[in-house]
N, C-alpha and C positions, 0 to 999 in steps of 0.2 A: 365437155365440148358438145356432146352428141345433147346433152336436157338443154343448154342453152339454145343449140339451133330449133332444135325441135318443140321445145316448149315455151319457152322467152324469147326466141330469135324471133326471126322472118317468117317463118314457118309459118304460127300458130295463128298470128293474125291475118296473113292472107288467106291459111284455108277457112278459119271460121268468119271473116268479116269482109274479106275481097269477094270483086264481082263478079261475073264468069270469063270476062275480058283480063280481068288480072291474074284471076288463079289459069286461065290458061296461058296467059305470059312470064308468070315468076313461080310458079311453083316445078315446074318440070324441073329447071335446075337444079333447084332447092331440095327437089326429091331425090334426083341420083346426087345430093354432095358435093357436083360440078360448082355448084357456089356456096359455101357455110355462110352463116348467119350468127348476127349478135341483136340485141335490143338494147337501144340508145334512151335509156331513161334518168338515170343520175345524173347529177350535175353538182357543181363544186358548193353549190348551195343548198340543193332539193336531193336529200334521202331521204327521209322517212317524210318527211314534209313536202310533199308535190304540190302543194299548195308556191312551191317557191318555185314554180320551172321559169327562167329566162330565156331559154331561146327560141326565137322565133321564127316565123317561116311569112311571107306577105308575096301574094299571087299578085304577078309580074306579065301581064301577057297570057301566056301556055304553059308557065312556068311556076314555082315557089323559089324568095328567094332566101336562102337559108344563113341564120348569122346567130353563134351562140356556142357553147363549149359543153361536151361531156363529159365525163369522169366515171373510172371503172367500169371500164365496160367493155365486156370479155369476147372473142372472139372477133374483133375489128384487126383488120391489116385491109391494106388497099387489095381492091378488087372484092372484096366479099359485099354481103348485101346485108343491109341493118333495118328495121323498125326504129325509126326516130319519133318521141313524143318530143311537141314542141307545140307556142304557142300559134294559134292562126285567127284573128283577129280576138285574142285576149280569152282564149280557150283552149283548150287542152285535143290537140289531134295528134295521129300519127302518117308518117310519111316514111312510104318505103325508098330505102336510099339504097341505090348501086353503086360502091365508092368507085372511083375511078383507080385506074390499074398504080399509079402511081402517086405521092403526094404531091398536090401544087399548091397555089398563090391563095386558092379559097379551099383546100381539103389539106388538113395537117394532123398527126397523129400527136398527143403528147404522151411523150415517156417518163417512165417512176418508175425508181426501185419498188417493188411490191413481192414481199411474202409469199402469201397465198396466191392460187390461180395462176402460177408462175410461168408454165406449160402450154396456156390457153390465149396468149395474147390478148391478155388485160391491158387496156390502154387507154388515154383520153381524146378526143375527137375534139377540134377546132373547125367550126365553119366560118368561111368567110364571104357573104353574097356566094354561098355555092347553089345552085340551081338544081332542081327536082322538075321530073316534067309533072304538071299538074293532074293526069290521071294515075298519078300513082297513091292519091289519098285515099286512104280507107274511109267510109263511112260506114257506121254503125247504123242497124236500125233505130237504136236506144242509146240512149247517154252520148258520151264523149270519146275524146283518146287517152281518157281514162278508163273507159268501160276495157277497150281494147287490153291496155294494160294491164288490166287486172285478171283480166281471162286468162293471161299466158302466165303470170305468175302464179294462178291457182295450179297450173300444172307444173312450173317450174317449184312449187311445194313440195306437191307428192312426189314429186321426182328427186327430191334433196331428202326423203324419207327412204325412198326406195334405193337409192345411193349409199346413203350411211347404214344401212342395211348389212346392204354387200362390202362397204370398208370394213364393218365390224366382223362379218364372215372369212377377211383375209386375215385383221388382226389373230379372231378364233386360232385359223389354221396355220399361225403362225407360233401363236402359245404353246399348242401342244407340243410340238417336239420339243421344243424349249424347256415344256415342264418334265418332260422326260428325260433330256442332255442333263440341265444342270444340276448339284449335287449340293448338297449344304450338311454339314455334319454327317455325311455318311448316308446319303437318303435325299434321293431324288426330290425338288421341290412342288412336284405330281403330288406327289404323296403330302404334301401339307395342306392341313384344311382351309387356309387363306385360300390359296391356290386353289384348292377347289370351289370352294364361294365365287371366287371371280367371276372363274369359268363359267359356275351356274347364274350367275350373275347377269355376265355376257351373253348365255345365250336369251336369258328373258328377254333384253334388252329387243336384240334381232330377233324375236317369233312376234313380238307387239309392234314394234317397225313393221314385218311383213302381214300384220294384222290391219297397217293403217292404211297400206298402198293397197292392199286391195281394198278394202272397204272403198276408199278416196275415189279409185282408179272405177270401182262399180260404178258409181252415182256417176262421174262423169261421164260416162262410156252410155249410162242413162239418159244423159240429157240435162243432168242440174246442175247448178254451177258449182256448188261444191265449195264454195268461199270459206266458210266456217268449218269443213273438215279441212281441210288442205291447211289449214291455221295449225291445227291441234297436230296434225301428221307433223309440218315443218318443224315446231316449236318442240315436239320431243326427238323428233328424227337429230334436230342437231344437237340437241343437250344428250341425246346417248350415248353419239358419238364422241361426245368432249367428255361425258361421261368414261367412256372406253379408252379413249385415248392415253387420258390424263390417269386417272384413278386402276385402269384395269391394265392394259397393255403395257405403258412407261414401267410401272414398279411393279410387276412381273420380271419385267425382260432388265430391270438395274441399269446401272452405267451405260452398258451395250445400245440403250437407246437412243442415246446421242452421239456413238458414233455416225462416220459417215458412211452411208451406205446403207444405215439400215430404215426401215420403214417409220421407226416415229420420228429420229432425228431427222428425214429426209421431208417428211413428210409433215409435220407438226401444226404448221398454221393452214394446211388443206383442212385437217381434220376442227382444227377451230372456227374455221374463215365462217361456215354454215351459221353459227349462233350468228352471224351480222348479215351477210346477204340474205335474199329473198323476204327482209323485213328482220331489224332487231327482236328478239324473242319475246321481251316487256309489253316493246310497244305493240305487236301485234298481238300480246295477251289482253293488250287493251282495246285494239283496235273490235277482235275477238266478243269482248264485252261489251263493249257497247252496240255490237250488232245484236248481241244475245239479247240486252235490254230498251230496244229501239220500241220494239211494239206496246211492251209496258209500258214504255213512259208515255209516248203519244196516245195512249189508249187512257190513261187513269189519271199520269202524272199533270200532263200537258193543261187539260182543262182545270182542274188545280191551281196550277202557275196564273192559269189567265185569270182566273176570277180573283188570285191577291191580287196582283197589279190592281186591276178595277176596282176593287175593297182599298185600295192606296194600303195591304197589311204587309209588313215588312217580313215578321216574321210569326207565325200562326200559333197561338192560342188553343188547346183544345179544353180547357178550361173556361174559356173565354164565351159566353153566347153569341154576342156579335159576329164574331169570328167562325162559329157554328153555321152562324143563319148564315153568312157570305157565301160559305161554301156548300151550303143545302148540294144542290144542283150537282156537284163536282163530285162529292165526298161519298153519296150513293151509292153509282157506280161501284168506287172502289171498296166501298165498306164489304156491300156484295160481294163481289172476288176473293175479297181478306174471311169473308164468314166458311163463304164455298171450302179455301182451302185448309180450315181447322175442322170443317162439321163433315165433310168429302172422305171416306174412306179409303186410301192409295192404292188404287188398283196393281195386283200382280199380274206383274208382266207374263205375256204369253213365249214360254222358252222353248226351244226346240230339248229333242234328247239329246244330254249332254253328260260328261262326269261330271259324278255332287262336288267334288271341287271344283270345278267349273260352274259349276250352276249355283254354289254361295256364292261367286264376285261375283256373275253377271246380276242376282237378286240384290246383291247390295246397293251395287251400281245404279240400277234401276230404281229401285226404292230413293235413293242419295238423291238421284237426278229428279224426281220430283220433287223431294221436299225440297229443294235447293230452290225454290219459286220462293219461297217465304225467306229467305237468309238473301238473296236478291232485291225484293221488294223492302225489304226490311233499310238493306242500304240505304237504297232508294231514299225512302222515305226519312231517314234519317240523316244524309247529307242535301235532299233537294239539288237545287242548281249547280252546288259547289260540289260535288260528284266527279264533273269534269276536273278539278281539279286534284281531286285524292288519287293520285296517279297509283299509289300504294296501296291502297285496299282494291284498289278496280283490279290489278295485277294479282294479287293474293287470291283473291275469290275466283278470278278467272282462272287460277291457275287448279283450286281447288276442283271445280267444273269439268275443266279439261282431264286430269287424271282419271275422275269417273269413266268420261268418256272413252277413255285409252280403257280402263278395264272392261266395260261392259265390251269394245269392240273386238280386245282381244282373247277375253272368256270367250264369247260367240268363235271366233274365229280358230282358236286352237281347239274348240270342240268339234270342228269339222274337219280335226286333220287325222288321216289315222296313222299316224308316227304317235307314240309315247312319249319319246323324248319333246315335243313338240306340243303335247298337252302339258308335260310336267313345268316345262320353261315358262306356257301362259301362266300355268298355275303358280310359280315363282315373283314375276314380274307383278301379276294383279295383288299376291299379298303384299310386295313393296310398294306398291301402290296405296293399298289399306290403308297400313302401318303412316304412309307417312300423314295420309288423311287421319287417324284418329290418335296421331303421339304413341303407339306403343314402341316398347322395346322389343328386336327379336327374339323369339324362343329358342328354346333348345329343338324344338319340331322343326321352325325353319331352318335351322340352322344343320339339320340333318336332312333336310328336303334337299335344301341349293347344294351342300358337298354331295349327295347322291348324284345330281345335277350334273356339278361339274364332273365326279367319277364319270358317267356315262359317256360324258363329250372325249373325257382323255381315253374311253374304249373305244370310240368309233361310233357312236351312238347318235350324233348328230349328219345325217344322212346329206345333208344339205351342203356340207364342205366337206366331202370327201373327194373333191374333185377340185379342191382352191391349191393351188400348188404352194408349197414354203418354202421363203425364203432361206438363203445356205447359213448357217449359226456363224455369227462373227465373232473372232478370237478364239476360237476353238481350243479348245487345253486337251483335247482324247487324246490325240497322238503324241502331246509332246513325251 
């Protein structure tokens, strides 16, 4: 409730894109909580495609008048205050709405059973000729009520990272006594090295979450927009939670976790729901990508394209002379670039002092993330136009990409921390990371790093939840 208001809500658009007349009219509320806040951006047809928003908003007078429906969208009951994106003359803006205290004739909530977000007042929104007064539009300096939107979701990323974080730190401080209650052939299931893997598993899991929020949260707190990390933070924040949930915590804790009452059967589709809000994980791996490769293409690719068109070549020949000479002027440029990056020597990164396990993933990483220009370009060049369509290789490499980037940030980042258990865990996380980048199988070394790992967390070793309280063990069998 609190990332929505604050980050996606009402919040984040008025204080970064309202004018001093607004932020001194709607944020005071907004700040003491007197009004919560949702953002009205989905629609029964526009999720990942905003490309499809239908509703509109058409000034009336003094007024906007509002006609068009939301869907999912969290934190609405009447009387609270929303950022509506909507069209206004066949463009994308946003309009701060104050719902009115009750539903009427032009303001209607619609209801659905829904799973996830259960808690938070997920709802759909019906306007009907509802009326906004016209100084409540935000203008941007730049872009649209898109620009808007996407700002408040760069923080409602980190913030779905910094989140699953801390759900995985309850999960943590819920496992240990658990692995210490129950008993399995005579011997505590603490004591089995599954169980311990997990554990060390888990904590990797959350030290590189809390490696992304800060990285994430620095740069914006800087000034940048931060678009492309907030991508990388969201997209593993929710896969480790569904990582954790599914794979780590449910078959630890057996049967018990579907009873009622306890935290994953209670809880199960919270802990899923993240992989689809704030952007499906795919498509923002691709969204991701093609930001990654926007400069390339327009810089090498682009002039390329135009000179076939003009040559009327369909499809290019380097064999061909004709087709050589067409592209004189174009193929230059990029030859150069392609020469630079085989004859260029990969400069070593400058790393602060760190431990040599820590400083082989952040040097790999580094190292990875430059040559990774040529396995890019390569695509590139090898799919042209139809790129946009390999929806599966754009996804695969993106994803390749992103993992680097989670090691080099959370080698860096766990070498700033002086807990051990808290290097050992980056150092866990970044070689599952490796491994899955280069196909190995674990060793017997990892496999004695991560049950160290996990021993440490079932001693107390992990500083960071020593203070998450646990839930009471259901079905208890000690006393009977």
């Amino acid at each position: 409730m609190a990332s929505v208001h604050g980050c996606i809500g009402a919040v984040d658009p008025v204080r970064t894109f309202g004018n001093a007349e607004q932020k001194q009219r709607l944020l005071p509320d907004l700040a003491t909580g007197k009004k919560l806040s949702g953002f009205a951006l989905t629609e029964p047809a526009a999720g990942s495609d905003l490309t499809a928003l239908r509703t509109t908003a058409e000034l009336v007078g003094d007024h906007y008048v509002v006609n068009g429906e939301k869907l999912f969208i969290t934190n609405v009951t009447p009387g609270r205050t929303i950022g509506l994106v909507c069209l206004i003359e066949n463009k994308p803006a946003v309009l701060v709405v104050e719902l009115p205290a009750a539903e009427n004739e032009n303001f209607q909530l619609r209801k659905y059973g829904l799973y996830a977000l259960k808690h938070t007042h997920n709802q759909g929104i019906i306007f009907r000729d509802f009326h906004v007064p016209a100084e409540n539009l935000l203008v941007p300096k730049k872009g649209n009520g898109l620009t808007i939107a996407y700002h408040g979701l760069n923080l409602g990323r980190v913030s779905l990272c910094a989140n699953a974080a801390g759900t995985m730190r309850i999960m943590m401080a819920n496992l240990l006594p658990w692995g210490h209650f129950r008993k399995t052939y005579g011997a505590a299931i603490a004591d089995r090295e599954l169980v311990k893997r997990r554990l060390g598993r888990l904590a990797g899991l959350i030290v590189a979450c809390d490696a992304l929020v800060a990285w994430c949260s620095q740069l914006i707190d800087e000034g940048y927009r931060g678009e492309m990390e907030c991508i990388v933070a969201k997209i593993f924040g929710s896969e480790a939670q569904k990582e954790a949930a599914i794979e780590l915590f449910m078959k630890t804790h057996g049967g018990r976790s579907f009873l009622h009452g306890h935290l994953f059967g209670d809880n199960v589709h919270e802990y899923l729901a993240p992989c689809i809000y704030e952007g499906e994980g795919e498509m923002l791996a691709m969204a991701f990508f093609k930001s990654l490769v926007k400069h390339h293409g327009t810089t090498y690719f682009e002039p390329i394209g135009k000179l076939l068109a003009q040559a009327g070549i369909r499809k290019p020949n380097p064999l061909n002379p004709s087709h050589l000479w067409a592209l004189k002027g174009a193929m230059a440029p990029y030859g150069l670039w392609l020469s630079k990056q085989y004859i260029t020597p990969t400069p070593s990164p400058k790393l602060p002092a760190m431990p040599n396990s820590l400083r082989q993933h952040a040097e790999y990483a580094a190292d990875e993330l430059q040559r990774s220009a040529l396995a890019i370009s390569a695509v590139m060049r090898r799919h042209q136009l139809k790129l946009a369509d390999r929806q599966c290789r754009m996804s695969e490499l993106s994803g390749r990409i992103q993992k680097l980037v989670i090691m080099l940030c959370t080698s860096l980042y766990a070498a700033r921390q002086e807990s051990e258990f808290v290097q050992n865990a980056g150092d866990i996380v970044c070689r599952d990371l490796k491994r899955e980048l280069v196909g190995n199988r674990p060793s017997d070394r990892y496999y004695r790093a991560v049950t160290r790992l996990g021993e440490s967390a079932l001693d107390g070793g992990f500083d960071s939840i020593s203070d998450v309280p646990a839930e009471e063990i259901l079905m208890s069998y000690a006393d009977k």
